[in-house]
FIMIFI-514220 format. One record per residue (C-alpha): residue number from 1; residue in one letter; chain; x, y, z. Coordinates in nm, 3 decimals, m for minus. Example, Ala and Ser with C-alpha at 12.3 -4.5 7.8 and 13.67 -1.06 7.14 Angstrom:
REM residues 2
 resi resn chain       X       Y       Z
    1    a     A   1.230  m0.450   0.780
    2    s     A   1.367  m0.106   0.714
This chain:
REM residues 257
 resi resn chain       X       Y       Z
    1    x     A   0.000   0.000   0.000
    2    x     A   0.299   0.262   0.080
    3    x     A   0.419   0.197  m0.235
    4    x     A   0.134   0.254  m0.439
    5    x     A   0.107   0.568  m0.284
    6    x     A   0.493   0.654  m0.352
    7    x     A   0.415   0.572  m0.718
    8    x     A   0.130   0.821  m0.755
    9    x     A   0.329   1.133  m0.583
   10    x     A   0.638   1.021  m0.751
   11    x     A   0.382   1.038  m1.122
   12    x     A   0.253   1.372  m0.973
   13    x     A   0.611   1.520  m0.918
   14    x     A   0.764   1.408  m1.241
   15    x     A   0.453   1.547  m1.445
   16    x     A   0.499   1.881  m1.281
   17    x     A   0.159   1.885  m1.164
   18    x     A   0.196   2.060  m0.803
   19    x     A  m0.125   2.188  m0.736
   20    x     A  m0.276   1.821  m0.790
   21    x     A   0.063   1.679  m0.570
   22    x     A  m0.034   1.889  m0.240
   23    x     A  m0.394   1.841  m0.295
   24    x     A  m0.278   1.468  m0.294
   25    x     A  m0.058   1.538   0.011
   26    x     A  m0.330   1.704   0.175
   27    x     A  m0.550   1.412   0.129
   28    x     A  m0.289   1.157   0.266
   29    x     A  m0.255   1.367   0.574
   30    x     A  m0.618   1.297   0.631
   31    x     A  m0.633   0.936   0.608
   32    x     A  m0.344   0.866   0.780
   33    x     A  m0.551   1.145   1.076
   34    x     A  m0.838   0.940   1.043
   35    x     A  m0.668   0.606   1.076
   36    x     A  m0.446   0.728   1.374
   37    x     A  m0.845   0.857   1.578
   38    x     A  m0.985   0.536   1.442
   39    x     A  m0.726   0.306   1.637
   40    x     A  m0.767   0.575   1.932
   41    x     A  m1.109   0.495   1.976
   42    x     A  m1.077   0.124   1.915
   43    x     A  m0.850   0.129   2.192
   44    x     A  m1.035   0.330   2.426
   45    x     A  m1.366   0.101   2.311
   46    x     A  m1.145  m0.175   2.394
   47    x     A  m1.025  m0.061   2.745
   48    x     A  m1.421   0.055   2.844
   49    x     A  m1.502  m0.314   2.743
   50    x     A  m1.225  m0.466   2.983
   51    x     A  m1.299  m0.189   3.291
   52    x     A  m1.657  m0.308   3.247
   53    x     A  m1.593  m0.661   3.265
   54    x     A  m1.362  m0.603   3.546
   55    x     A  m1.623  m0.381   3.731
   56    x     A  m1.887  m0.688   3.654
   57    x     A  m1.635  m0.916   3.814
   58    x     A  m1.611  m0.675   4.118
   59    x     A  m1.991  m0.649   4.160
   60    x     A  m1.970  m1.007   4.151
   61    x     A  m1.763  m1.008   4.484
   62    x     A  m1.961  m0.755   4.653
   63    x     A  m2.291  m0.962   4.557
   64    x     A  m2.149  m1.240   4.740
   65    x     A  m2.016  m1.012   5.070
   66    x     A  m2.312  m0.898   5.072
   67    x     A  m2.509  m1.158   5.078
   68    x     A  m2.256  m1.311   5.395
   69    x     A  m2.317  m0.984   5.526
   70    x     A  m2.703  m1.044   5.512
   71    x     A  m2.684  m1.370   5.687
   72    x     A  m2.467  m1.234   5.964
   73    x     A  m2.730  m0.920   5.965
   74    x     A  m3.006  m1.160   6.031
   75    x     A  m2.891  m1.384   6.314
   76    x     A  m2.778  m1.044   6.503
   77    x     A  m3.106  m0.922   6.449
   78    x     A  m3.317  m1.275   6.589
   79    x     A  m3.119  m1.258   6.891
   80    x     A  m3.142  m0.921   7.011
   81    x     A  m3.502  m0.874   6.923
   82    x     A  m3.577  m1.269   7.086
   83    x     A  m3.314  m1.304   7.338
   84    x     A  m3.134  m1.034   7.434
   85    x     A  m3.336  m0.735   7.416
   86    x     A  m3.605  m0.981   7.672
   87    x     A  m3.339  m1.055   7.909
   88    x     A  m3.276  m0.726   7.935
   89    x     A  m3.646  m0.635   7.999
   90    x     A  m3.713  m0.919   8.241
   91    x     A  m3.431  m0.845   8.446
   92    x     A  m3.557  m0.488   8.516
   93    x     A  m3.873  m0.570   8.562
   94    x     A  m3.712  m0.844   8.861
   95    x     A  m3.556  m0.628   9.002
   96    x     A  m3.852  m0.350   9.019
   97    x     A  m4.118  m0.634   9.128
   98    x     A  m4.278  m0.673   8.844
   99    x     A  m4.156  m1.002   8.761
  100    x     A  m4.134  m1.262   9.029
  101    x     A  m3.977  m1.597   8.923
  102    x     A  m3.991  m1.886   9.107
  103    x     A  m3.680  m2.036   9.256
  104    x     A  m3.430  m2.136   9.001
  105    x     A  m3.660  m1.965   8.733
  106    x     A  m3.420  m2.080   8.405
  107    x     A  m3.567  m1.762   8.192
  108    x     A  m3.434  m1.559   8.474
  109    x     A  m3.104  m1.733   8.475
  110    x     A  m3.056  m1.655   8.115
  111    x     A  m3.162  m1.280   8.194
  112    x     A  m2.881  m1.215   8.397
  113    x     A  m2.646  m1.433   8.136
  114    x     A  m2.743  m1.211   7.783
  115    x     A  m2.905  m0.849   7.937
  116    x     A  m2.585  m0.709   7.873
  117    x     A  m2.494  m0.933   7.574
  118    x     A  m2.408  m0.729   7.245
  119    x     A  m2.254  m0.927   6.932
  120    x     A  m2.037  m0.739   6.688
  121    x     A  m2.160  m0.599   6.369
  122    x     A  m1.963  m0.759   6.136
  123    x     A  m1.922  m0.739   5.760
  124    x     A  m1.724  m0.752   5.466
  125    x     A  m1.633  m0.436   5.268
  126    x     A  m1.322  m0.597   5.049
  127    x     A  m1.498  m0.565   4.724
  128    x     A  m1.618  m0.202   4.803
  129    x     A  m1.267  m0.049   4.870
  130    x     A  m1.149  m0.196   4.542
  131    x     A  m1.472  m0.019   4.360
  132    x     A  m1.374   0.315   4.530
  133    x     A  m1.013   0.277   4.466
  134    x     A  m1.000   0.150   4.121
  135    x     A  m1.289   0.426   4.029
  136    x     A  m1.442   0.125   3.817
  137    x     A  m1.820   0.217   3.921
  138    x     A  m1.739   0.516   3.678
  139    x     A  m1.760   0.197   3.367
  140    x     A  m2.105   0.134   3.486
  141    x     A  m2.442   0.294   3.392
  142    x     A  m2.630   0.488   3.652
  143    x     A  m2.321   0.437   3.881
  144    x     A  m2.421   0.741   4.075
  145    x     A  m2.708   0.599   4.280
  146    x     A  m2.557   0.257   4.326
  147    x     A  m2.242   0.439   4.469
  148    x     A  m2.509   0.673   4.686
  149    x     A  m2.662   0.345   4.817
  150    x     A  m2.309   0.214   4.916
  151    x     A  m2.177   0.492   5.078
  152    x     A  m2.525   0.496   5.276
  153    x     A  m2.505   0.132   5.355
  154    x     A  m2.114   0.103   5.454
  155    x     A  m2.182   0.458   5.666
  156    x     A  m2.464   0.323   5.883
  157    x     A  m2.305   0.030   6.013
  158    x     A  m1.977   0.190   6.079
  159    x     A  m2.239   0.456   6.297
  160    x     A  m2.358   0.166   6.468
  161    x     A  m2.018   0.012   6.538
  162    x     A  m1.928   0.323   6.652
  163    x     A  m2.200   0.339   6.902
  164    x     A  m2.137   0.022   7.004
  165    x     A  m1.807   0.142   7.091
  166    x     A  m1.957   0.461   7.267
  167    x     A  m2.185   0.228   7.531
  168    x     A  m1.867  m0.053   7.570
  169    x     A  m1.846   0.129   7.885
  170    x     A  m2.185   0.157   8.046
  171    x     A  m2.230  m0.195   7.943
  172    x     A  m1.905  m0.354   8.078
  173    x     A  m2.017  m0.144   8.385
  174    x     A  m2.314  m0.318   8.462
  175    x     A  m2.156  m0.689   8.335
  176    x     A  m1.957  m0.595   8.681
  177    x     A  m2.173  m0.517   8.849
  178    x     A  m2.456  m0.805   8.814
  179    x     A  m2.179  m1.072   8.825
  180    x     A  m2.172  m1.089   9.252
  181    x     A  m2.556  m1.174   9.215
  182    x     A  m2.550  m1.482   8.939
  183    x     A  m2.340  m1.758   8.889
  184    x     A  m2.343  m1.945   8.574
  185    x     A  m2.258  m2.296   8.617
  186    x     A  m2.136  m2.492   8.243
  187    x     A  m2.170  m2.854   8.150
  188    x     A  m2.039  m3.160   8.333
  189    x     A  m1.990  m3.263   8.007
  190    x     A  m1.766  m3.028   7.838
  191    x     A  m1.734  m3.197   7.512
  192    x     A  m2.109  m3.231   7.469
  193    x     A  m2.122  m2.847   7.439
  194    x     A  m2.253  m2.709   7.079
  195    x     A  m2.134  m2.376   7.049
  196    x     A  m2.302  m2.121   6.916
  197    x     A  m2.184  m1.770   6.756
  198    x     A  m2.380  m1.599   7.012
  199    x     A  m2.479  m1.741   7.360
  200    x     A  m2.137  m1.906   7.358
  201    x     A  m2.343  m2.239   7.421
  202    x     A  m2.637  m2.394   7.379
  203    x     A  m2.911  m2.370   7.657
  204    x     A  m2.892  m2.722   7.778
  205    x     A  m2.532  m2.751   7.885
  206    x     A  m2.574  m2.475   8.120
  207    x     A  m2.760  m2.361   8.453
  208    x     A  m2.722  m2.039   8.651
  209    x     A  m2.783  m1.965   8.985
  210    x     A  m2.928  m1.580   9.156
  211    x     A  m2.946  m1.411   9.424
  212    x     A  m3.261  m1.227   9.364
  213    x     A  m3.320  m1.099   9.730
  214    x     A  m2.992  m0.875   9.720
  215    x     A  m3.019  m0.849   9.351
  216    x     A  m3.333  m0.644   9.383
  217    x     A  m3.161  m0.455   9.725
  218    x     A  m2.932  m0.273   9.476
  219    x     A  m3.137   0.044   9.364
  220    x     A  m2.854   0.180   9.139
  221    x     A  m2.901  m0.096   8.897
  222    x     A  m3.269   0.026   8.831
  223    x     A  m3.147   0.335   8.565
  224    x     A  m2.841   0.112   8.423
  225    x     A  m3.096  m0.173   8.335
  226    x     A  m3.316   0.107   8.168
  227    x     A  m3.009   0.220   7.983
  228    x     A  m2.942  m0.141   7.897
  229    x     A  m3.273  m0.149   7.720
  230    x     A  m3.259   0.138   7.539
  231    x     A  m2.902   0.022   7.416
  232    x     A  m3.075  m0.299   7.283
  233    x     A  m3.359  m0.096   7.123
  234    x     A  m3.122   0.130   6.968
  235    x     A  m2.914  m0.138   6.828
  236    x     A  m3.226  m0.317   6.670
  237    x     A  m3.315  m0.021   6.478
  238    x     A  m3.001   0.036   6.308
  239    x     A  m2.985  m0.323   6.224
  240    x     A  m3.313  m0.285   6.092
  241    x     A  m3.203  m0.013   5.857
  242    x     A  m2.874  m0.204   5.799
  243    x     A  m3.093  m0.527   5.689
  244    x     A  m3.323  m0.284   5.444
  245    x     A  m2.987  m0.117   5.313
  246    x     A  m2.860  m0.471   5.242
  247    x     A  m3.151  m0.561   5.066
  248    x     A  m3.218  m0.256   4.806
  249    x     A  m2.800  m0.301   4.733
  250    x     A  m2.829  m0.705   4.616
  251    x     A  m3.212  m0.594   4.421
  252    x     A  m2.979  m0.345   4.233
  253    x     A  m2.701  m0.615   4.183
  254    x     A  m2.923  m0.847   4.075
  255    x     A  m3.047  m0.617   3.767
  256    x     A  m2.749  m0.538   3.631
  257    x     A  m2.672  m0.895   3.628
């Protein structure tokens, strides 16, 4: 091809035709111009293509985290709202009056064992950072409200970690200070024990024993079980919105899959 062109302004030259040789020079500037933006956007076609696939691959990942994430969410949730939440409510109302167990009341026994009982939030956010660092939700369409929805879903449950961190203190507090009224008494048969992410074991391989009588004599436990409550109340309602959060993210996921 280069030398079929050489040929034709060689022709032009030797004819003397100059006006028709730059005209022909002109032209040749163009095409090779056009050929040189041509390969410039196949390239930059071609790199879209591969930051999209690797963004695909990415929301893959966070799919899956996510969906961990949602399991975790969801066990945290059932045991606060069915277990620890209660044992915090039933302990302050024993120790107002209200609730009056009779001796070696088991319900009781796990009161004092999970009132003050508060898992960690925990999730995955591997797949995120790389999103945000690699900037590949910018290869996606409509990136801008899945990255809103992230940033609002990561954000709440570092605000409830961090208020989990806040109350560490009021409730390590009262852990102290209910422990000289209960004592909780494990298995005889230690290998029998099926542990469980939360309660540390299951029901049936353990037994506690209360002093209710100077339990109940201890009046500054009264606002500190409130505040226990409230704690527990607190936490299920940012779990709540963590759990909705989680849900809209893998709906979105799941359509551009």
């Amino acid at each position: 091809m280069l030398r079929f062109f050489r040929q034709i302004r060689q022709r032009l030259l030797a004819d003397n035709k100059l006006s028709k040789y730059l005209l022909y020079a002109i032209g040749e500037i163009f095409l090779v111009v056009i050929g040189i933006l041509i390969a410039l956007q196949v390239n930059n076609w071609n790199e879209e293509r591969k930051e999209f696939r690797q963004a695909l691959s990415l929301l893959g990942n966070l799919k899956d985290e996510l969906q961990q994430d949602s399991l975790h969410f969801r066990n945290v949730f059932t045991a606060e709202k069915t277990l620890f939440l209660p044992s915090a409510q039933r302990l302050f109302n024993a120790h107002r009056g209200f609730y009056n167990p009779s001796p070696g009341d088991s319900l009781l026994g796990q009161a004092f064992r999970f009132a003050t009982f508060t898992p960690n939030i925990k999730y995955s956010d591997n797949a995120y950072r790389r999103l945000l660092t690699t900037d590949l939700l910018d290869a996606l369409e409509d990136s801008d409200s899945l990255r809103l929805k992230l940033l609002e879903y990561y954000g709440q449950i570092d605000f409830l970690n961090l208020y989990a961190e806040q109350t560490l203190g009021i409730i390590n507090d009262l852990s102290r200070e209910l422990a000289p009224y209960h004592l909780v008494i494990p298995a005889t048969n230690p290998d029998g024990r099926d542990i469980s992410s939360f309660s540390g074991a299951g029901e049936e391989y353990f037994k506690a024993e209360y002093d209710l009588e100077a339990f109940r004599k201890n009046p500054a436990l009264n606002p500190k079980l409130f505040d226990m409550i409230d704690i527990h109340k607190d936490r299920l309602g940012g779990l709540e919105i963590i759990r909705k959060l989680n849900a809209d993210l893998l709906q979105i996921l799941s359509s551009i899959d």
